[in-house]
C-alpha positions in Angstrom: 10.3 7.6 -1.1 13.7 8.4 -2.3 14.2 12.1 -2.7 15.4 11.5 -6.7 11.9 9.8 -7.0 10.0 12.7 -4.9 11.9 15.1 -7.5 11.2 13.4 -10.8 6.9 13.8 -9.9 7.5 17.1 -9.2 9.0 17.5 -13.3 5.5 15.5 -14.5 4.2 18.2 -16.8 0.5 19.5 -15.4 -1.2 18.3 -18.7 -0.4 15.0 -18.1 -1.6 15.0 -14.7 -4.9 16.5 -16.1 -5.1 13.6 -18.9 -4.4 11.1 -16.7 -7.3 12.3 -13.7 -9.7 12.8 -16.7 -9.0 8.8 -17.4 -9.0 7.7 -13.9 -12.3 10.1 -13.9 -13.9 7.4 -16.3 -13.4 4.4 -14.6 -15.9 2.6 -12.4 -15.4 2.9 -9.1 -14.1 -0.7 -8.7 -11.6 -0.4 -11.9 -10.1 3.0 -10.2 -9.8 0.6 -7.4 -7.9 -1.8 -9.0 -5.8 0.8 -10.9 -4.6 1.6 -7.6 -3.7 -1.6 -6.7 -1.7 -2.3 -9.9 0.1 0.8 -9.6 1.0 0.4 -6.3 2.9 -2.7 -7.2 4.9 -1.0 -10.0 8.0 0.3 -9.7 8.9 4.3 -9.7 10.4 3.2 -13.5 7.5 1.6 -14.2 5.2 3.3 -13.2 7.1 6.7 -14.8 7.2 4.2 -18.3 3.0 3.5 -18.3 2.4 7.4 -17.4 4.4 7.9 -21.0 2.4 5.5 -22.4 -1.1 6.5 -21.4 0.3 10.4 -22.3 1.0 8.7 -26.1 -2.7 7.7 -26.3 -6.2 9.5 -26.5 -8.7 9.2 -23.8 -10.7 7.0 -25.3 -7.4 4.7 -26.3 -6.7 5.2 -22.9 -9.2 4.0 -21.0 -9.6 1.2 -23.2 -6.2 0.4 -22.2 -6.6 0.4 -18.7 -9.6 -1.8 -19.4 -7.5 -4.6 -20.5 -5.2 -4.4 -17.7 -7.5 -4.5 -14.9 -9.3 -7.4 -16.7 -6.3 -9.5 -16.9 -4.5 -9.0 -20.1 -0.8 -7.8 -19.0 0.1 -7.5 -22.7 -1.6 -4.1 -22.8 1.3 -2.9 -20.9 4.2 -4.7 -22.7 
């Protein structure tokens, strides 16, 4: 990891972080998984540009969100 990138998580604001781990929280186990996975294949900037997005939305929107990705539906994140 670049030391830029390692410096721009360390400005994600701690209420985010909770939002996002109370998401992640109410996934199956196997969607978590696959979160994972599609995260991992994201770039820093993409990855940064979902974060905002999920941060826009309620849990509940959220989640449902996430839902769509994992099953398939890429538009979710356009």
């Amino acid at each position: 990891m670049r030391k830029q990138d390692s410096q721009e998580l360390l400005q994600i604001d701690p209420a985010h972080i909770r939002h996002f781990l109370s998401i992640f929280n109410a996934l199956s186990p196997e969607e978590a998984a696959q979160v994972r996975e599609i995260a991992e294949a994201f770039s820093p900037a993409e990855l940064r540009a979902w974060f905002a997005q999920l941060v826009d939305l309620n849990e509940p929107q959220a989640i449902q969100h996430i839902k769509v990705l994992v099953a398939g539906n890429t538009e979710a994140v356009s």
